[in-house]
C-alpha positions in Angstrom: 35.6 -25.0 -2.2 32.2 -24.0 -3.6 30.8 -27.5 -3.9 32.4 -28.8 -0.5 30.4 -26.3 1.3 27.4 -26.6 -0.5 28.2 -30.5 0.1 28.8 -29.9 4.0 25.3 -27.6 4.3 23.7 -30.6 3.0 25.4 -33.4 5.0 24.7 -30.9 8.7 20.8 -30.8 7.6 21.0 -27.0 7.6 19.6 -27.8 4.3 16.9 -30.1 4.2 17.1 -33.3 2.2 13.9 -35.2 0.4 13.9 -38.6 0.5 10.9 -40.5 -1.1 9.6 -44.3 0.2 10.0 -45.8 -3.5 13.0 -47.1 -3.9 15.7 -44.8 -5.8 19.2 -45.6 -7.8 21.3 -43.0 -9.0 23.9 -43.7 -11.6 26.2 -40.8 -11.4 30.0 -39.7 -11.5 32.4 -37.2 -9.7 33.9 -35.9 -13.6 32.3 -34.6 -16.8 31.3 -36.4 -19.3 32.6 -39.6 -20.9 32.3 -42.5 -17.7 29.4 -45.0 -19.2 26.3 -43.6 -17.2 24.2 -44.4 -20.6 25.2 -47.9 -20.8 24.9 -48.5 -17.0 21.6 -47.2 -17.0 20.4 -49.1 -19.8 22.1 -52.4 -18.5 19.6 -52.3 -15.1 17.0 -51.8 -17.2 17.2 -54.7 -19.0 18.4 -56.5 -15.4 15.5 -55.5 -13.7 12.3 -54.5 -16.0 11.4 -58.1 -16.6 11.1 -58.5 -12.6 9.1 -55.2 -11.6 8.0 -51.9 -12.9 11.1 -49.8 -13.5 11.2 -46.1 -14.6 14.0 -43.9 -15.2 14.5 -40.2 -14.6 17.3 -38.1 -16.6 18.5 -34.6 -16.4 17.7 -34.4 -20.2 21.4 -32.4 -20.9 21.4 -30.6 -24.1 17.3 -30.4 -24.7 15.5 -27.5 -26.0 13.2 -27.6 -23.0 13.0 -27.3 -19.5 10.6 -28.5 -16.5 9.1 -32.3 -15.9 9.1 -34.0 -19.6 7.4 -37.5 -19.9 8.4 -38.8 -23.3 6.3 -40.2 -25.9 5.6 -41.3 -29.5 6.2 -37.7 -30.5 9.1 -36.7 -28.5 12.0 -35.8 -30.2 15.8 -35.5 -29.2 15.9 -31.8 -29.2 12.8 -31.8 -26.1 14.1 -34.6 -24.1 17.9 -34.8 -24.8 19.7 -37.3 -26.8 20.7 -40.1 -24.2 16.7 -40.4 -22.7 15.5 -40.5 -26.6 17.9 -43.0 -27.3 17.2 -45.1 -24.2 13.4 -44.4 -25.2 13.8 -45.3 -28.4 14.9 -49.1 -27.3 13.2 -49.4 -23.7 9.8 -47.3 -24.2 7.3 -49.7 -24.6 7.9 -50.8 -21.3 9.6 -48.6 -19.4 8.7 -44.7 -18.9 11.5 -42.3 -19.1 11.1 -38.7 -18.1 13.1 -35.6 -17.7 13.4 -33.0 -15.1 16.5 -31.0 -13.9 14.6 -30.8 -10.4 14.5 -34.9 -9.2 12.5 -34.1 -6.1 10.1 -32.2 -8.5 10.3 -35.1 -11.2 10.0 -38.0 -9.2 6.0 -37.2 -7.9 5.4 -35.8 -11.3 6.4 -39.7 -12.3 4.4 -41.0 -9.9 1.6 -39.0 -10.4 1.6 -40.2 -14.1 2.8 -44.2 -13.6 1.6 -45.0 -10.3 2.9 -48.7 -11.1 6.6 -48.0 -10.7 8.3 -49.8 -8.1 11.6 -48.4 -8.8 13.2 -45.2 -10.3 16.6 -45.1 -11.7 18.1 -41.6 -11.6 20.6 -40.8 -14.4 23.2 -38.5 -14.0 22.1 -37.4 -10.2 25.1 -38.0 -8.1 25.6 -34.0 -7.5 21.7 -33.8 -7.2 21.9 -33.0 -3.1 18.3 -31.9 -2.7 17.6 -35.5 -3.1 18.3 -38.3 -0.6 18.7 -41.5 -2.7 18.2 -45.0 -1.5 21.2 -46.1 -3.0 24.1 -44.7 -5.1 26.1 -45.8 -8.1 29.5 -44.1 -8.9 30.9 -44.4 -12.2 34.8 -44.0 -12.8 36.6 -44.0 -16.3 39.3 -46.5 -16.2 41.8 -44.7 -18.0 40.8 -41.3 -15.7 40.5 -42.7 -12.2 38.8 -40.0 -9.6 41.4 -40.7 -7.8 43.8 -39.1 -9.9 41.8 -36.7 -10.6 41.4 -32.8 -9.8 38.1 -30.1 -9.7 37.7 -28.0 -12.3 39.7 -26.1 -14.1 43.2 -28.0 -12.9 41.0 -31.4 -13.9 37.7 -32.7 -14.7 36.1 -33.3 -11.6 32.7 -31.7 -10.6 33.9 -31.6 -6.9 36.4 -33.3 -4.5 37.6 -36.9 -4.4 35.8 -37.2 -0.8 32.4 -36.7 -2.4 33.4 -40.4 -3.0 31.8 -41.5 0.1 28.4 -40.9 -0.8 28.5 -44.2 -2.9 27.6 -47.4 -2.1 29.0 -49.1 -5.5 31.9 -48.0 -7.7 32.4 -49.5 -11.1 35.3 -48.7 -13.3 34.4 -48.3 -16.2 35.5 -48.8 -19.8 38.4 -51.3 -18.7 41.0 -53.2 -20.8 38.8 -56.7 -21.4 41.8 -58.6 -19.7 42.6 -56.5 -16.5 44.8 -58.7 -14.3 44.1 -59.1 -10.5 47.2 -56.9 -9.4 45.5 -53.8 -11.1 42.3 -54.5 -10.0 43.7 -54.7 -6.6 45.8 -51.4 -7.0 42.5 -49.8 -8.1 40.7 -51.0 -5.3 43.8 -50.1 -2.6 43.9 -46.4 -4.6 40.0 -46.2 -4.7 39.4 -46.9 -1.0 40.8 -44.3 0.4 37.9 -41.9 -0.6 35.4 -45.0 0.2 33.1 -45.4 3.2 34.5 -48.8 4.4 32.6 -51.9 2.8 31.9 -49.8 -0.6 31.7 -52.3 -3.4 34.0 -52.1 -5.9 33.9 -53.2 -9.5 35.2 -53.5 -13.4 33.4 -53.1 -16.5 34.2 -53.2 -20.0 32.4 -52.0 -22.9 30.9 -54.6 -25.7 30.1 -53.3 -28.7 26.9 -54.1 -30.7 27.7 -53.5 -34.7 24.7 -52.4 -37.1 26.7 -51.9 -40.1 25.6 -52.2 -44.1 27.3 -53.9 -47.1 29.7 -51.1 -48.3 33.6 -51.0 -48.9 34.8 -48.1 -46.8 33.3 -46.0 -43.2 33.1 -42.4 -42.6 33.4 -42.1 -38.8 30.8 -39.3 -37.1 30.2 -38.6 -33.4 29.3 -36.1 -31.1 31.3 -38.1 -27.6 32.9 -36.7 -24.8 35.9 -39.1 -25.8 35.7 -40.4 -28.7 39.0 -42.2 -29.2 37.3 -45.7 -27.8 34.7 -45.5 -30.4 37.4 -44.9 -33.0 39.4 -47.6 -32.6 37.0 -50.5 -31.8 35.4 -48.7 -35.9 39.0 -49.2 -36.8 39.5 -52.9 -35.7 36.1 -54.0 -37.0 35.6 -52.3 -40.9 37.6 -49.9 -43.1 38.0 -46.6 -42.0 38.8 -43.5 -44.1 37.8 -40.5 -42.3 36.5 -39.1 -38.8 34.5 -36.5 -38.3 34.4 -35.8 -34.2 32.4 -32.7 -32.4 31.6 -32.1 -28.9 30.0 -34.1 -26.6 25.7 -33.9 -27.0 26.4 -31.7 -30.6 23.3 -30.3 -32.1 24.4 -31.3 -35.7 22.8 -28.5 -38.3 22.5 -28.6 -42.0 25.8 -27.2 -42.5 27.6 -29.9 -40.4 25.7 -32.6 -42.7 26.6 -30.9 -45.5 30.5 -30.7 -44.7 30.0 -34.2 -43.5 28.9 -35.3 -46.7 31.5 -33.5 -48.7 34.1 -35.0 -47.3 33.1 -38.6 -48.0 32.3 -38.1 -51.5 35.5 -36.3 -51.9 37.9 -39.1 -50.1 35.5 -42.6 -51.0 37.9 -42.5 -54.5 34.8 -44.5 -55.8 34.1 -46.9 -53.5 30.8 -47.2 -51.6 31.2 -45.4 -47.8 29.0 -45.5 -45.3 28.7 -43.2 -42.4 29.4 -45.4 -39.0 28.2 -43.3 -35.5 26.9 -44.3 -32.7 23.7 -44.5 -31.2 22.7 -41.5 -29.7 24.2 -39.4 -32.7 22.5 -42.0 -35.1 18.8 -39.7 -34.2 19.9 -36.3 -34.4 21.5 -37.2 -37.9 18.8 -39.0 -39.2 16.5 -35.8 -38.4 13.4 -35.6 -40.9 15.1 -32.2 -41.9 18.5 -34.1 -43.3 16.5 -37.2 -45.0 17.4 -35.2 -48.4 21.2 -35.2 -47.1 21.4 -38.3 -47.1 20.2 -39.1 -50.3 23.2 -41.0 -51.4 24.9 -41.9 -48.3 23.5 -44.6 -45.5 23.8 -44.3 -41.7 25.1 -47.4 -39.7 25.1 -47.2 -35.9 27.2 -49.4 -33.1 25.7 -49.7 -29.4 28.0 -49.8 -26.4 27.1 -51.7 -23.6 28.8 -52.4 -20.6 29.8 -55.9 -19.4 31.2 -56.9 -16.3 35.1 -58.5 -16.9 33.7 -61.9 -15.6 30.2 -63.5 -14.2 31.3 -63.9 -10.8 31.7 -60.0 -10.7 28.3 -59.4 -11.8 26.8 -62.1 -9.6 28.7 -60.1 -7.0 27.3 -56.7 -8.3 23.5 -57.6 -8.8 23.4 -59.1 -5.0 24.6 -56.2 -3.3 22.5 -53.6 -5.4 19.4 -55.8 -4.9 20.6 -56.5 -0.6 20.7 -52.4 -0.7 17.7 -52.1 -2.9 15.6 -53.9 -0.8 16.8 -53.2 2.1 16.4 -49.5 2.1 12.5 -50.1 0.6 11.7 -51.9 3.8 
């Protein structure tokens, strides 16, 4: 009720909302946690940053910090959040990411310090109602469809199904690689009902990018919202003999490497075991403060992207962002 109010204030203009004359694309979602935002995000990058100057703008959930952030060489996970260090980490030479739980206080701090960017992606901003984006993005788990979905504490959704109509593109994410027509079709039928009428609608799936080293046996680590995807692509690709799962963003500590380590040298029987995670938890466990940890053990890392289930979809996709892009930047 609290967030359909606060939603309804906004929409009236009793509460005034800021809308800047760059061109800005939020990738959000209506539940918590767990829908692909990371991936999304770091898929436009690598659409669009070879074509203009790009920037992207995160919340920075689970930092140590707070105000405007622009990372750099010496940022670190625990000052910017671990999904902007590990899009930094690939994307930084070339594209700024900042952080900044106030956008409309973020964005001119951007500005003010890249004057060259021609577009902003906004992370995690779909609840973000100060802001007036040019255009939005709305991510849906396959396997969790908003649509089924309840607000908090019945479900996991961070307000109504009608908040919906804010977006002008939903992707379901995280989808079976071979999702027939019928079901996409059932998705759509289910899906529009919440929609303002001519909302794109789309499917992705997630392809997964192995870094692995030349051991027998993997000890599982990760710190996801859901981590049972992750698991079972580890399980279908190398030899699995333990898990070790925490909550989503953890802020691993000694003790947690410790235990970690314990348990592999206690069930590896002998055989050389490497610790598999992925990406983002890949930099908080290879801290400067655990290097000793490790000693003995080795950390290999997989990257999720997301891929559209075919290119016709994509082609599809790309058009109407850049038709909305552009014309909203006009």
């Amino acid at each position: 009720m609290i967030t359909a109010i606060r939603a309804r204030i906004y929409a009236s203009g009793l509460q005034r909302r800021i809308q800047f004359d760059i061109p800005t694309v939020v990738v959000g979602n209506l539940q918590a946690g767990g829908s692909g935002k990371t991936p999304m995000i770091e898929y436009l990058i690598r659409q669009y940053s070879s074509r203009r100057p790009v920037a992207v703008i995160s919340r920075g959930y689970g930092r140590k910090t707070r105000g405007f952030i622009l990372a750099g060489e010496q940022s670190t996970p625990d000052q910017i959040g671990d999904e902007p260090f590990q899009m930094f980490h690939k994307f930084g030479e070339k594209v700024p990411f900042a952080v900044g739980e106030e956008r409309i206080l973020a964005i001119p701090s951007l500005l003010a310090e890249r004057p060259e960017t021609e577009l902003i992606f906004l992370d995690d901003a779909f609840q973000h109602l100060p802001l007036q984006a040019k255009t939005y993005i709305l991510l849906s788990e396959f396997s969790r469809p908003f649509f089924k979905d309840y607000p908090f504490p019945v479900g996991y959704l961070r307000e109504g199904r009608g908040a919906a109509k804010r977006a002008d593109l939903l992707i379901f994410t995280k989808c079976p690689e071979y999702l027939g027509e019928l079901e996409q079709a059932d998705f759509c039928k289910k899906a529009q009902a919440y929609l303002r009428p001519g909302t794109w609608i789309g499917f992705t799936c997630i392809e997964y990018h192995w870094t692995l080293e030349e051991v027998d046996t993997y000890w599982l680590v990760s710190g996801l919202a859901n981590p049972a995807y992750f698991s079972e692509a580890a399980k279908a690709k190398v030899n699995v003999i333990g898990e070790s799962h925490f909550s989503d963003h953890h802020d691993y500590n000694e003790q947690d490497v410790l235990w970690i380590t314990n348990q592999v040298k206690s069930k590896s029987n002998g055989k050389s075991t490497s610790i598999l995670t992925t990406e983002k938890d890949y930099h908080k466990l290879n801290k400067p403060e655990f290097k000793h940890l490790w000693a003995e053990i080795q950390i290999a890392r997989v990257e999720s992207r997301c891929r559209f289930l075919n290119s016709g979809m994509e082609k599809e996709f790309l058009e109407k962002l850049n038709s909305l892009v552009e014309a909203k930047s006009a």
